[in-house]
C-alpha positions as CSV (number, residue, x, y, z in Angstrom):
1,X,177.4,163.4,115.7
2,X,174.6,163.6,112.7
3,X,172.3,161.4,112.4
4,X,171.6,159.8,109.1
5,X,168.4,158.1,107.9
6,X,168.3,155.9,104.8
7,X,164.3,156.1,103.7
8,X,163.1,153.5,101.5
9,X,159.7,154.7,100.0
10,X,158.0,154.2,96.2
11,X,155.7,156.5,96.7
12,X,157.4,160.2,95.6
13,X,154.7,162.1,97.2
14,X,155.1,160.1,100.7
15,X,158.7,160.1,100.3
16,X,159.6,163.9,99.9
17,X,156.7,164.3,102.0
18,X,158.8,162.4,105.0
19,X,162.2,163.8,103.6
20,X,161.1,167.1,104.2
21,X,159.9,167.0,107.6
22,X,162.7,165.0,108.4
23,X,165.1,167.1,107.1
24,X,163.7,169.8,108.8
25,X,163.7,168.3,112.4
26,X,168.1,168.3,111.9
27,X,168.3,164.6,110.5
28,X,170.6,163.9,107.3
29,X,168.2,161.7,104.7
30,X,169.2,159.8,102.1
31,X,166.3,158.7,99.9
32,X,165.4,156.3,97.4
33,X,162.3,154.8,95.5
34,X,163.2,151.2,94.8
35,X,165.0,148.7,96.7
36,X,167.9,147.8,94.5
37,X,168.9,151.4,95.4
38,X,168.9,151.1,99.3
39,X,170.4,148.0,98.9
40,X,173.5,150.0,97.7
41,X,173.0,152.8,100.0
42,X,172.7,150.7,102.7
43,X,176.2,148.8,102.1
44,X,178.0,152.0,101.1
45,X,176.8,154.2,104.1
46,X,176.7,154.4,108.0
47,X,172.8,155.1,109.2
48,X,171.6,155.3,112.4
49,X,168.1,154.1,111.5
50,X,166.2,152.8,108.7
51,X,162.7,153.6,107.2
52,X,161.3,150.9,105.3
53,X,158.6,150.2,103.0
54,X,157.4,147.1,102.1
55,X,155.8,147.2,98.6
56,X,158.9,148.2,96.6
57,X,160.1,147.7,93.1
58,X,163.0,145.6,93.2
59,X,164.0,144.3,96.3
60,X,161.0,144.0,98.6
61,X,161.1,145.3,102.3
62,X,161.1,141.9,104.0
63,X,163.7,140.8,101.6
64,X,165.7,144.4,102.7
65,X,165.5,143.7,106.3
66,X,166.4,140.4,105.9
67,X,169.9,141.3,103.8
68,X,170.5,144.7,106.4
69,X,169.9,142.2,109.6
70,X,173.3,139.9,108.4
71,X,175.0,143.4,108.7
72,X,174.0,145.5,111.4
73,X,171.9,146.3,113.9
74,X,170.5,149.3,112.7
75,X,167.1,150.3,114.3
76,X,164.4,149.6,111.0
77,X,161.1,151.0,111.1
78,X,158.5,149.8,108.7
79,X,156.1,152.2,107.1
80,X,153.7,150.8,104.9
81,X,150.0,150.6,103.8
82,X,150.1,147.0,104.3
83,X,148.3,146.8,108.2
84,X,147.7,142.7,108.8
85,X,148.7,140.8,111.4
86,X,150.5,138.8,109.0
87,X,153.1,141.5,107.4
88,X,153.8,143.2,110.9
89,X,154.6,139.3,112.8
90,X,156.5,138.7,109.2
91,X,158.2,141.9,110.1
92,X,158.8,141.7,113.7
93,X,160.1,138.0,113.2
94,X,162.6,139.3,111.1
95,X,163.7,141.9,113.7
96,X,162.4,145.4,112.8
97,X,162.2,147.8,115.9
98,X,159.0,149.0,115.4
99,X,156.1,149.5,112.2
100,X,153.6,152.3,111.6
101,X,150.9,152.0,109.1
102,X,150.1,154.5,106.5
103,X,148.0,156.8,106.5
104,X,149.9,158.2,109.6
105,X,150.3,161.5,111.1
106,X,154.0,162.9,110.5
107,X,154.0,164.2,114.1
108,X,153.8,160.8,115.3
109,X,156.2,159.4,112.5
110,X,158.8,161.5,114.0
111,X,157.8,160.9,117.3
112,X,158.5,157.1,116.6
113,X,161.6,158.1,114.9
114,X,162.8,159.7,118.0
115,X,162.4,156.9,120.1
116,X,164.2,154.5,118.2
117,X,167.0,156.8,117.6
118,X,167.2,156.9,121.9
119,X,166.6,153.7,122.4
120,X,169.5,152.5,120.1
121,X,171.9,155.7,121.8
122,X,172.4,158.0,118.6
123,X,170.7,160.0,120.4
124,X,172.1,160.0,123.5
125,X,174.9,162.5,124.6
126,X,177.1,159.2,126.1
127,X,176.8,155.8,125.8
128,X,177.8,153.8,128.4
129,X,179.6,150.0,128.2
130,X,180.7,148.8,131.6
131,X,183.7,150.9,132.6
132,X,183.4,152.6,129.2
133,X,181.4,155.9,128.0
134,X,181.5,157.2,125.0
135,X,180.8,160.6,124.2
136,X,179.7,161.0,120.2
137,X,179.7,164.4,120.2
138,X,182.6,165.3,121.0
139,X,184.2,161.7,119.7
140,X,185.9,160.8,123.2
141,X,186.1,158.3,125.3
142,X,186.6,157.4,129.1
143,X,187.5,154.3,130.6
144,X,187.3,154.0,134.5
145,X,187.0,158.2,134.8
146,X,190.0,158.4,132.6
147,X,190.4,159.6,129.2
148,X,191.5,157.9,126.2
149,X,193.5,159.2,123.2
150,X,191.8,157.7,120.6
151,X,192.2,158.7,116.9
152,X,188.5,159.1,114.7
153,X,188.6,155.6,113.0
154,X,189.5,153.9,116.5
155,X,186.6,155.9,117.6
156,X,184.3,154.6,115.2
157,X,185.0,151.5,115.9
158,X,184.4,150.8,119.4
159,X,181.6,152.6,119.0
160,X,180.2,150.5,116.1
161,X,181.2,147.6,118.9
162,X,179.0,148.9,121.6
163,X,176.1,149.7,119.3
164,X,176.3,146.0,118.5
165,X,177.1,144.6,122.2
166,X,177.5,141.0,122.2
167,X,177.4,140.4,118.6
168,X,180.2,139.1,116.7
169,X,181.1,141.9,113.8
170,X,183.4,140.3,110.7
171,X,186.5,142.2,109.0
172,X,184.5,142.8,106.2
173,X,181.5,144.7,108.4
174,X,183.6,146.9,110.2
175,X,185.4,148.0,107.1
176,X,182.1,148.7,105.3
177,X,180.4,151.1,108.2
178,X,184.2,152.3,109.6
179,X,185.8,153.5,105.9
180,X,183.2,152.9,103.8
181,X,182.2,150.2,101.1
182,X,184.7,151.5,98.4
183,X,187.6,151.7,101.0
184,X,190.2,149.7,98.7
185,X,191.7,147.7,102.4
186,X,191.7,144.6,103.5
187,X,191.5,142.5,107.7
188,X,194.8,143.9,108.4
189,X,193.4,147.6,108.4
190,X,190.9,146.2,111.1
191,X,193.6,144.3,112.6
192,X,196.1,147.1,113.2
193,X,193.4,149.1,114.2
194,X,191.8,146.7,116.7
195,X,195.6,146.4,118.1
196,X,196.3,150.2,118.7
197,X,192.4,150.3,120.6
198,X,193.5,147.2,122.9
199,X,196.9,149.2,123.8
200,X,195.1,152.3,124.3
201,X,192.5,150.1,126.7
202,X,193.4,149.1,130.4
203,X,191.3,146.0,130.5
204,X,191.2,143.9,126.7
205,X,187.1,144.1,126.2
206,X,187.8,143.3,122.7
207,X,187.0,140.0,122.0
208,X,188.7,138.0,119.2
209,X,186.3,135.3,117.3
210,X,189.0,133.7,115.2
211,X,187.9,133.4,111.7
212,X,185.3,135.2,111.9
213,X,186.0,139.6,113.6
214,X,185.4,140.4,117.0
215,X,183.0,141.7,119.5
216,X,182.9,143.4,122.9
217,X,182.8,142.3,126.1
218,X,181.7,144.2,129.3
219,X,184.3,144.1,131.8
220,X,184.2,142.6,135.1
């Protein structure tokens, strides 16, 4: 499975500076120089991490991680010139993973970059729920040692489940990271879908929050 970073950075130098070597360590980038831009990004793609300036035009990066935290849990690293206690607790208080102050040594960006990216399991070659393991690679999954016959959406969604363990995730969420923001569905695609996983599952771990989407639940 790529991985895709979204990196949010005014600065062109800095930002095809960081493109570059990330590019060149195997990540997919998409870049952008203002925040009204990863705003859109954001909602219209899947990433597996986040790096964030704060002084933007546009949308500032507090006000960014504030909007992607009511969608995901995406791991968010802030990279900025702004190094006071204040703007990191600001930061941290609004749940960014971690925050590296410019100027910085790309080496080290990318070892931080690394980290995250293991820590959150995009890295990792399974991922492990319980009884469940997923294997992104090869998009499988096992349940209890056996395997399950999954198609590539239902897939993508228990995955997008497990990266978000114990957090409810709405219709309209699921769509947006599973099919994408300009999918023209509606709850029933979920719905059906969430109903084939649950047949496919021997234990229900998926967790119905009525009026709201559903979340995962280890089993016992």
């Amino acid at each position: 499975m790529s991985i895709r970073i979204l990196l949010v950075e005014d600065d062109e130098h800095i930002c095809n500076t960081v493109k570059a070597f990330l590019s060149e360590a195997g990540y997919r980038v998409d870049a952008c120089l203002d925040g009204g831009e990863a705003h859109t990004k954001f909602y219209d793609n899947t990433y597996q991490l986040v790096i964030l300036d704060i002084l933007l035009p546009g949308m500032n990066g507090h006000e960014l991680l504030r909007e992607f935290r009511k969608i995901n849990k995406t791991p968010i690293l802030m990279m900025t010139a702004l190094s006071d206690d204040e703007n990191q607790i600001r930061a941290f208080d609004a749940e960014a993973d971690d925050y590296v102050t410019k100027p910085f040594k790309i080496q080290l960006l990318l070892k931080r970059v690394e980290a995250l990216l293991r820590r959150s399991g995009a890295l990792a070659k399974e991922v492990r729920w319980g009884k469940l393991t997923l294997l992104p690679e090869d998009f499988k999954a096992v349940y209890d040692n056996g395997e399950l016959s999954l198609t590539l959406k239902e897939f993508e969604i228990l995955m997008l489940l497990v990266q978000n363990r114990g957090r409810t995730l709405s219709h309209e969420i699921i769509l947006s990271r599973v099919w994408g923001y300009d999918f023209d569905g509606d709850g029933s695609t979920v719905h059906t879908h969430i109903k084939n996983l649950r047949a496919k599952l021997p234990e229900n771990i998926i967790k119905t929050v009525r009026g709201v989407g559903y979340r995962l639940e280890e089993s016992t």
